[in-house]
Each structure stands twice: as C-alpha cells, then as structure tokens.
N, C-alpha and C positions, 0 to 999 in steps of 0.2 A: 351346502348339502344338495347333492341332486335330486329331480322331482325322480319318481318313477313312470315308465312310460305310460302306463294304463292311468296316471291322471292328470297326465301331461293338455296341456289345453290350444288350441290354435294359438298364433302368435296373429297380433292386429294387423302385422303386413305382411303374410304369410302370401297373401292374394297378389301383392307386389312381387314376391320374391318368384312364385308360379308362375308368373307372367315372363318373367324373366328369362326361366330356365326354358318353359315352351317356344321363345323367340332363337332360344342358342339352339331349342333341339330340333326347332324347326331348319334355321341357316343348316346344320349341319346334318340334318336329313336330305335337302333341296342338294348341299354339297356331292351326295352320291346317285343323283337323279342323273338318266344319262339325258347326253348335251341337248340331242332334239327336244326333248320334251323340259327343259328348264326353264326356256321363254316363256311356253305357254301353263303350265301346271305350277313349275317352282317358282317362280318368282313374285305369283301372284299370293302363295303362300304366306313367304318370308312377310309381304309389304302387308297382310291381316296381322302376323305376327306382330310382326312391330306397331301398327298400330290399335290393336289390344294392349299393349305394353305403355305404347304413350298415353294412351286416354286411362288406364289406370291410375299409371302417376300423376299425370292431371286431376284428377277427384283426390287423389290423395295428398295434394298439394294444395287444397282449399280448407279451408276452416271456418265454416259457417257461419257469420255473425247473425244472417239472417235469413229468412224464408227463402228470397231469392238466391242465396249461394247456396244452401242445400240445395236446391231445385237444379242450379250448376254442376253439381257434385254427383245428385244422381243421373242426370245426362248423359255423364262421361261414363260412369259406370253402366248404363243400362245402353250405350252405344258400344262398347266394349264387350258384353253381354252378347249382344245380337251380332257383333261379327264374330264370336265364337261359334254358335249356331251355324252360319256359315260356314263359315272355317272349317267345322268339322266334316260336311258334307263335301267341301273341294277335297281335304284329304283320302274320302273314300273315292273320288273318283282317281287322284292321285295313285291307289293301290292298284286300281283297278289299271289305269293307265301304264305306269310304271313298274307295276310288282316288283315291289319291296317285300321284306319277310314280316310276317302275321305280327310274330314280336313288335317292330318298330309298330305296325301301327295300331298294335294295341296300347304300346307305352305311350302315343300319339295323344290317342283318343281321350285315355286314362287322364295325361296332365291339361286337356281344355275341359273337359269332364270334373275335375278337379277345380279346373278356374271356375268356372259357373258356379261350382257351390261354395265356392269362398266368396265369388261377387254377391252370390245372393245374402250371403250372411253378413257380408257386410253392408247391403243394403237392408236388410232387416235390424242390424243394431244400427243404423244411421236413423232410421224408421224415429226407434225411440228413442232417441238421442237428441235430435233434429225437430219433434215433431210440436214442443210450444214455442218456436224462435218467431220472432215479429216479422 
C-alpha cells in the first residue's frame, strides 16, 4: 500500500541521489554555455559538481566503527558542504556571465540549496548516531 505524500519522509540517500542529479544538470547546463566562456566558467563548474558527488559517496561509503571514521565521514560531507557554498556563488557569476534563463538558474540554485539541507541532516542524524563510538 502506498504512503501518502504529505507523510512521506526523506529517503536516507536522498542526499546521494541530489548530488547526482545536480552533477547531470550541471554537465548539461555547461553543454549549452557558449564555447568561449566554457573553459573559463563551465568547466570549473562540472569539476565542483562532480566532486560534491564524489565526496558524498565517499562518507556514505564509510561506516563507523569508531570515533575516528565518523570524524572521516563527516570530513567528506562538510567538504562537500563548503564547495556547495561555492558552487553556488560561480553559478551566479555564471548567469551573469552567460545569461542563461531565470528558470535554469533557479532550478540550479534550488537542487544545491537542496543539497545543503540534506547534508546538514544527515550530519545532524550522524551527530546522534555517531556520537558514544570509542
């Protein structure tokens, strides 16, 4: 039987799957960047993209046995975290640069905006999850 939407709950790799989708909608944002400005704006995009993506997977490829691999775990996610922040800031010069339509870069903004708050939530249930390990 299906849930209904309004009590539907995040999915624990939800933050995985966001990461994801912002690396495809980035390449295929950068894909209609015109050519001049791709070296210097697109490319440096995509290589944030993908490595928000890698250092996701990485944390979520750890399983704590102890204090020091939480500490590894959250690393990866709170580097991941801080090139978001970034990220979001090349994007606006990106618009500015490029003009692109309002749309893309609100849908932009929305799914790294997005990420943040599923990395913070998943560093908040890591928190207590995590937090009597030797």
């Amino acid at each position: 039987m299906s849930v209904p939407r309004s009590q539907r709950q995040t999915s624990s790799l939800e933050f995985i799957m966001n990461a994801r989708r912002l690396q495809i909608f980035t390449i295929e944002r950068v894909d209609n960047f015109p050519n001049r400005r791709k070296q210097s704006t697109g490319y440096p995009l995509i290589a944030d993209a993908r490595y928000i993506h890698e250092n996701v997977k990485r944390a979520n490829n750890l399983y704590p046995t102890n204090q020091h691999e939480y500490e590894m775990r959250r690393d990866f996610l709170l580097l991941a975290r801080g090139k978001l922040d970034s990220m979001i800031a090349q994007i606006e010069v990106a618009f500015e640069v490029c003009e692109f339509d309002v749309k893309i870069l609100k849908t932009w903004s929305a799914l790294c905006a997005n990420e943040i708050t599923l990395i913070n939530g998943v560093l908040e249930s890591d928190k207590r999850r995590y937090s009597r390990l030797p």
